[in-house]
N, C-alpha and C positions, 0 to 999 in steps of 0.2 A: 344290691348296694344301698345302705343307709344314705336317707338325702338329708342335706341341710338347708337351713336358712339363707340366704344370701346377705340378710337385713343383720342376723346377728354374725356375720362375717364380718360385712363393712363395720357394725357398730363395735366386734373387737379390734380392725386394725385402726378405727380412729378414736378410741377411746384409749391407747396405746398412744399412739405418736397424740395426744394430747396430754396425755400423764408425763410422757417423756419431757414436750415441750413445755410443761407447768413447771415438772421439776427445775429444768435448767433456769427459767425465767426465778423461780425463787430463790435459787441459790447466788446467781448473780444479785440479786434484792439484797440479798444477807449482805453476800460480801463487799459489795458496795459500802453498805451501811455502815460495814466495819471499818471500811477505806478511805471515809467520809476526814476524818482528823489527822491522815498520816502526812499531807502536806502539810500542814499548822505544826504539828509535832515536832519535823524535820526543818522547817525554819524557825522554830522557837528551840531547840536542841542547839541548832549553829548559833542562834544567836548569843549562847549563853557565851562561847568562844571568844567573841568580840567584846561582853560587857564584861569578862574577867583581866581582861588586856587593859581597859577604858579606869575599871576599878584601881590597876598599877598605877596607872599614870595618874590618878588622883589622888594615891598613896603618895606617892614620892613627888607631889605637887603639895602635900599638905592642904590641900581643898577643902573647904567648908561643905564640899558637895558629896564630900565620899557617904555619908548614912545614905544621902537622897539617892544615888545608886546602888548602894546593898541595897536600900528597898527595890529598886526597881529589879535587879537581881532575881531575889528571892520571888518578886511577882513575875516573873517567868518563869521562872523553878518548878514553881508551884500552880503552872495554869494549868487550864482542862487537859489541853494539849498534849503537855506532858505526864499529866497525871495520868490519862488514857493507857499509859504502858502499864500500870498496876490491876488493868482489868484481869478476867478471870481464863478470858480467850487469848491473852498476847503468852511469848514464850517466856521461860524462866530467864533464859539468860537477858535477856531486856531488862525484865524486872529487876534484875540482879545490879546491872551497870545502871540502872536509874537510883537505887539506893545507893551504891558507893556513889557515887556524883552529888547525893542529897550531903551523906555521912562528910566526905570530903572538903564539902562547901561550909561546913560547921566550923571547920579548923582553919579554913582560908577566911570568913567571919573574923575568928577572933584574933586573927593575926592584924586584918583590919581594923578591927575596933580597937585593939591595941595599941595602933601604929606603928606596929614593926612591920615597917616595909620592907625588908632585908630577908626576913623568913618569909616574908608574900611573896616577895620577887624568886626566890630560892624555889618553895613548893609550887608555884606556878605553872613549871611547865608538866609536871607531875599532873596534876589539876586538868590541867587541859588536854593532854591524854586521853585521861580518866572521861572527860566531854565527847573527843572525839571516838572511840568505842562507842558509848553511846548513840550517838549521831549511825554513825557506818552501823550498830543493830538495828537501829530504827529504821534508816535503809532497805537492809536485809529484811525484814519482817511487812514493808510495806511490798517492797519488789516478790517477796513469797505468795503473798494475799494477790497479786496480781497475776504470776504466774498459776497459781491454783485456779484462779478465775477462767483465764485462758486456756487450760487443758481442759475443764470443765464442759466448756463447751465444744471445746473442736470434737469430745469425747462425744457429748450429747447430739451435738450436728452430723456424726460420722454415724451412730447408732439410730438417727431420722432416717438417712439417706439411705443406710440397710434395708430398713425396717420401711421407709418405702418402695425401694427398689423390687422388696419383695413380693409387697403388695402389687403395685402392677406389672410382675411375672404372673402372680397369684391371677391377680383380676382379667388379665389380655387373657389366658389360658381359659378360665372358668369360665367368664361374664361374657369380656367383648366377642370370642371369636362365634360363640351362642347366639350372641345377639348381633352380631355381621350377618351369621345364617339365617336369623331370622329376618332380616332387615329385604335378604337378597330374595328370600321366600314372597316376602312383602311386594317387591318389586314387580316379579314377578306375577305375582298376580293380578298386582295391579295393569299390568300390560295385557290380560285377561286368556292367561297360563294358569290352572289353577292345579298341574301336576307336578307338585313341587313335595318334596321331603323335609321332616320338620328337625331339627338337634335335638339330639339328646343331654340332659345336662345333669351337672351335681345339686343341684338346689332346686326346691321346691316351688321357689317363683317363678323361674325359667319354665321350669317341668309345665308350672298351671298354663304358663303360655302360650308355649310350644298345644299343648290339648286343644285350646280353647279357638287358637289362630287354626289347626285342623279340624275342626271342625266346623269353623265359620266359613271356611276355604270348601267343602264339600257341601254345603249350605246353598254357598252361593254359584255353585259348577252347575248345580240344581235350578237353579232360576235364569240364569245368563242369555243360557240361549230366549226366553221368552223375553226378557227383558232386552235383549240385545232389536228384537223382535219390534217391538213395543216403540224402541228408541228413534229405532230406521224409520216407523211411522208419523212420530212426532215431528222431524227432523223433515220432513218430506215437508209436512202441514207446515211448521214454521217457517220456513223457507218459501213454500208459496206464500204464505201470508207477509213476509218482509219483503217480497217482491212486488205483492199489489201495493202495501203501505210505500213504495218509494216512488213507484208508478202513481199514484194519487200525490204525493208528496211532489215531484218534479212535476205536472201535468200543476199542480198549484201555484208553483212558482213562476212556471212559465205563463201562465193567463196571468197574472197579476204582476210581471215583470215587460211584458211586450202588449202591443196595441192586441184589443180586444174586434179580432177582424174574423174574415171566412179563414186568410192563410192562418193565424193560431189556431183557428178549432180544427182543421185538418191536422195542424202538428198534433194536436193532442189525440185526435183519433187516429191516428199513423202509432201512435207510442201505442196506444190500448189494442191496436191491429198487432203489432208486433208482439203483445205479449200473450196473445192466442192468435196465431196466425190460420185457425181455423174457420174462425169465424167468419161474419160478413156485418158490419156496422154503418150505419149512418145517424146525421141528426138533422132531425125537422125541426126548425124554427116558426113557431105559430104564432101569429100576432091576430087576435077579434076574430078567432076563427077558421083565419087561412092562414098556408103556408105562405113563409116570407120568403125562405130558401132552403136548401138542403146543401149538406157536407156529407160529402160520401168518398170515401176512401177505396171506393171497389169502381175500377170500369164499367163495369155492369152490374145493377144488381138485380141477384137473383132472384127468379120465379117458382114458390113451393121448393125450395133445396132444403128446409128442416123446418124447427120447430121457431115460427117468430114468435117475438116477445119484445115488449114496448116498456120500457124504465123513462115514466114523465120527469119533467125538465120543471120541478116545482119547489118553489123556496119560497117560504112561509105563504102570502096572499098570492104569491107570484106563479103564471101556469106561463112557462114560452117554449113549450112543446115536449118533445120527445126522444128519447134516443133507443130505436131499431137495432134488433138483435137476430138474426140468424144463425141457428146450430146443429149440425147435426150430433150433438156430444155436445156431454155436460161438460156446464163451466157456470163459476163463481157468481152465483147473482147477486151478491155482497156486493162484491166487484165494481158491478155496473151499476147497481143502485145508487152508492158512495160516487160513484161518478159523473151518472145524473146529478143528482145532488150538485158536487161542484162545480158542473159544470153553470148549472141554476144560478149558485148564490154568484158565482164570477159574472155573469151576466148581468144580476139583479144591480153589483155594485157598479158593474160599469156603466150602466145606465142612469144609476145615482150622482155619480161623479161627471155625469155628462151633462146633466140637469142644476147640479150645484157651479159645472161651470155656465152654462144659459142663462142661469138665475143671476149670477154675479158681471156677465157681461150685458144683462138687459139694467140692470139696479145700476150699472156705470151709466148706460143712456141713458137713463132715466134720470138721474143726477144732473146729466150734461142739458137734457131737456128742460129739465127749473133752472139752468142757469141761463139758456137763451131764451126761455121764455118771462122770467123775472130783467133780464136785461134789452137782448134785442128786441123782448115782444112790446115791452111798454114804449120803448124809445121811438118802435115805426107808431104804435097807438098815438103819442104825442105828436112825432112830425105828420101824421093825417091831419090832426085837431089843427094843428095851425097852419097845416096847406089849405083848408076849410076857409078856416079865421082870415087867414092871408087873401084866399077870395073875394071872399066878400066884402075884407075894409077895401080891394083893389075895386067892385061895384062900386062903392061909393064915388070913387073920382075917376076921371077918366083914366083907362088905359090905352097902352098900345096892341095892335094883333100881335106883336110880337109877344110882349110881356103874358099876354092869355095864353100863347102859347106853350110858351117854358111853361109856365105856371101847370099847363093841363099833363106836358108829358112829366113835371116832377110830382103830380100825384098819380099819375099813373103808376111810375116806377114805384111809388112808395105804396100804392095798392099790392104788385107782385110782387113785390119785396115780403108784404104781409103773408101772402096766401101761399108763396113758397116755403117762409118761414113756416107759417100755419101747418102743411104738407111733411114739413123735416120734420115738425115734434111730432106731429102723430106717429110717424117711421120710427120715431127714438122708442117711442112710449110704448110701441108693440111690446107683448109679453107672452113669453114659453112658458107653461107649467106641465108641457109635457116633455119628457126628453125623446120622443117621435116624432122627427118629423113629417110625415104624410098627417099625424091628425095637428101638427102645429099650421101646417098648408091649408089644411079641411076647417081648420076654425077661423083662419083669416078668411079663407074664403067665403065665410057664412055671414061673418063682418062685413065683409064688402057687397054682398047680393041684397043686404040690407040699404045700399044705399044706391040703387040702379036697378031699371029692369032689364039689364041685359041677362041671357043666361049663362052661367059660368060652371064650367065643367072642370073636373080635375080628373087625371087618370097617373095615380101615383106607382109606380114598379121598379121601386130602390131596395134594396134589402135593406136591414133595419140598425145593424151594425156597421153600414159603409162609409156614413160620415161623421165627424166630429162635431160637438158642444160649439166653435168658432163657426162651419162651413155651417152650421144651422140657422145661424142669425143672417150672415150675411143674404143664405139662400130665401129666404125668407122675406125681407125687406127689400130685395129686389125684386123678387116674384110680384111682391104687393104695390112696391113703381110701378111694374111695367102695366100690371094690370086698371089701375089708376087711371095708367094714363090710354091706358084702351076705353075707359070706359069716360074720362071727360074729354079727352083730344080727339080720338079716330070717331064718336059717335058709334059704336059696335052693339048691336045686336047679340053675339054670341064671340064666347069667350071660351078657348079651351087651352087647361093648364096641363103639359103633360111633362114627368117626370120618367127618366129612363137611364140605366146601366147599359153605354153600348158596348163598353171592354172594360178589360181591369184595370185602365188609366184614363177614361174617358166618361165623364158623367155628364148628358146632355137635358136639358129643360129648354122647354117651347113654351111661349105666351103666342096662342095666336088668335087673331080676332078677323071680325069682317069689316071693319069700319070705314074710312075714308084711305084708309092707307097712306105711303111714307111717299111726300115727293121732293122734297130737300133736305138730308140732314145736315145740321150745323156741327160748328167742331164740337166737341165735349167740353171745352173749357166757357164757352159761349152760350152752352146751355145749362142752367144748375142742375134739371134735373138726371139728363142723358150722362154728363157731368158725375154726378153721384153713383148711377148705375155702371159707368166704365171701371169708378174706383173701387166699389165693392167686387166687380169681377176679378180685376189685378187682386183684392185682398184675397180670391179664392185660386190664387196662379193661375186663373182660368180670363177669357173672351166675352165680351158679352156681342152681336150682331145686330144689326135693325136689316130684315129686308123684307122686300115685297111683293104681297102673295100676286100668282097668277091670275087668281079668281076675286082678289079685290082683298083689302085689308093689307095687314103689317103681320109678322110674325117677327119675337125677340125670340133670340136664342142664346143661352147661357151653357159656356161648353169648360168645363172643370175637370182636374183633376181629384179623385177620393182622396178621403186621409191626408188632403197636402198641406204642411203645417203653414200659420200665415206667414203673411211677410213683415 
């Protein structure tokens, strides 16, 4: 079977139904054109009716006006309008009743110009006749140019609608139902069927198709399986990899949305336990060498059960340990690296943020400290000078024992007033530039051993995450009262500071010394400085104690709650 083109199919049936539809479009162009002057024609035809009546009536008026109406007459007579009937395209008989109307008017003219109105009046209606024939051809010949027009196209719109109807009999047969099969073909294979039968068709385009889709379709039957192969592996690998990425992703959000404590780094090692539940994980927290604490999510951990492996806890200058890996079976050391890693930099920043809060709560004392040392310190400096002054003009004249008296106990007070005050700024003036505190405890106390020879021991075992940037200052500025005052009130020889986690809501500190020990204490409001140490403990929702040892000395005891925000 001879094949054809499909391309010079379509471009016969639409170069067809465009000749057809040029054609109609020109012919109505024409006939239009032609139709353009048949209203003008047909009101300037009637109108000659009425100026031949107007004309009588100016006859038989004797009117000076009758020529200036024959003019006007004859200038309808004679306009385009009507002149149009003498073209080459209009019918004979038109033309015919347009001459007898001109002919006629000649003789109705001169009956006018004569003034015999008697013969106008008579040939008149003769005349008018003669008009109205004309008028009803003019009519007729417009009303024909319209009807032609109209058949024209209903002829041309009915021989469209054929001549497309045929076409898409023509085209659903040939084309679409070729290319429905091939479509369903398509489908088909794309569900990854690649036993599909191609159409056969009349036209060469389809035909190269139909070839070209067969044998791309056995091409690809050929590869699938390895490819399908290939795909399942990717798919496997991607999938664990968007699994670690949301697992580092939440494990980020949650350090950096909750307190940076022991319970978060178990959540986060519970999530990484859960996503290899084979394993066995912990993390060692290392601070100058030793361990501060370990998080471990195993009951027990094992002894020799596989292969250990250590992923350090190091962000940029920053080493705070390690995180322990037990396997027997490979698993992702991406994984846990990127996870050291986070865990590092979460650390590094919470311990920045706990340092810039230290920094900003020690910069407020220290503020407050130039302002009672610029006010109340000068003011007792002043009332000394002139409890001094006041003395001595009192030497000059006699006094009384009484007046030496007052006199002696108001410079007293203003002596303790001084050395208490003296005692609060240096408390204010303390400064953290570590956000640790066991070495912020270790440098006060090196502070203080500088100014005593008692010995002073510290034994610090807090884990290094358990309190906040607030409970540091406090702890700290109390440590350093109480020790103070072990070392200018009790007379102590030895001094031991000791810091301790006895549960997970109880954080206890000892001051104890050997000195003279405790044998009355006054209320807190009575004494400034027990006074200060009460209020700092209430700022930690925590106790402060005084009692006294068995073996001689005081021990202060400070018993607080971790993490408890202030009051």
């Amino acid at each position: 079977m001879k094949k054809g083109k499909l391309t010079s199919a379509i471009w016969g049936f639409m170069l067809t139904l465009i000749l057809l539809s040029s054609g109609l479009a020109i012919f109505a162009l024409v006939n239009l054109s032609y139709s353009l002057g048949d209203a003008r024609a047909i009101n300037a035809s009637g109108s000659l009716r009425m100026q031949s009546y107007r004309l009588l009536f100016y006859a038989n008026s004797n009117s000076q006006f009758v020529d200036e109406k024959i003019i006007e007459f004859e200038n309808t007579l004679n306009s385009e309008a009507l002149k149009a009937s003498l073209t080459w395209y209009t019918p004979q008989d038109l033309k015919d009743k347009y001459l007898t109307v001109i002919d006629k008017w000649q003789l109705m003219r001169h009956y006018l110009e004569s003034k015999n109105s008697d013969l106008y009046t008579t040939a008149l209606k003769e005349f008018v006749d003669t008009i109205d024939l004309f008028v009803l051809e003019t009519e007729q010949h417009a009303a024909f140019k319209l009807k032609l027009l109209a058949i024209s196209q209903i002829t041309g719109l009915a021989l469209m609608l054929l001549i497309a109807f045929v076409s898409v009999r023509v085209t659903k047969r040939k084309v679409v139902k070729p290319l429905q099969h091939l479509m369903h073909a398509a489908n088909t294979i794309s569900q990854g069927d690649f036993n599909v039968e191609m159409p056969k068709t009349e036209y060469i385009e389809l035909t190269a198709l139909s070839v070209a889709l067969d044998s791309t379709v056995k091409k690809l039957a050929s590869v699938y399986q390895g490819l399908e192969f290939q795909v399942e592996e990717k798919t496997i690998a991607l999938t664990r990899a968007n699994n670690e990425l949301k697992l580092l992703y939440d494990n980020v959000v949650m350090l950096h949305s909750n307190k940076l404590d022991t319970k978060t780094l178990t959540d986060a090692l519970s999530q990484l336990q859960k996503h290899d539940p084979d394993i066995c994980i912990r993390l060692v927290v290392v601070e100058d060498g030793q361990v501060q604490y370990i998080v471990d999510t195993n009951k027990e951990w094992p002894q020799n059960a596989g292969t250990t492996q250590k992923f350090p806890l190091q962000f940029e200058q920053n080493n705070l340990g390690y995180l322990e890996v037990i396997s027997s079976s490979h698993f992702s050391i991406a994984l846990y690296h990127n996870f050291a890693i986070m865990l590092a930099r979460s650390m590094v920043i919470h311990n920045a943020g706990e340092q810039r809060q230290q920094l900003a709560l020690m910069e407020e004392r220290g503020v407050i400290a130039r302002e009672l040392h610029d006010s109340l310190g000068q003011l007792l400096s002043f009332l000394k000078i002139q409890v001094n002054l006041l003395s001595k003009e009192l030497d000059k004249t006699t006094k009384s024992p009484r007046a030496a008296e007052q006199l002696q106990e108001i410079n007293v007070g203003v002596n303790t007033a001084y050395v208490q005050l003296r005692e609060l700024l240096s408390t204010f003036r303390l400064t953290i530039s570590d956000p640790n505190l066991g070495h912020a405890i270790e440098a006060m106390v090196d502070q203080l051993r500088s100014q005593t020879d008692a010995t002073i021991t510290l034994d610090f075992k807090l884990p290094m995450q358990l309190l906040g940037a607030h409970q540091h200052i406090h702890i700290l500025q109390l440590t350093r009262e109480a020790t103070l005052n072990a070392i200018k009130h009790a007379s102590a020889q030895h001094i031991q500071i000791s810091c301790q986690k006895i549960s997970d809501q109880k954080v206890v500190i000892n001051i104890t010394d050997d000195g003279i020990g405790i044998k009355e204490l006054k209320e807190r409001d009575q004494h400034f400085g027990l006074g200060i140490m009460h209020e700092r403990a209430s700022r930690l929702s925590g106790v402060v104690e005084f009692n006294q040892n068995e073996a001689g000395g005081a021990t202060v005891t400070l018993t607080f709650p971790p993490q408890q925000e202030p009051v």
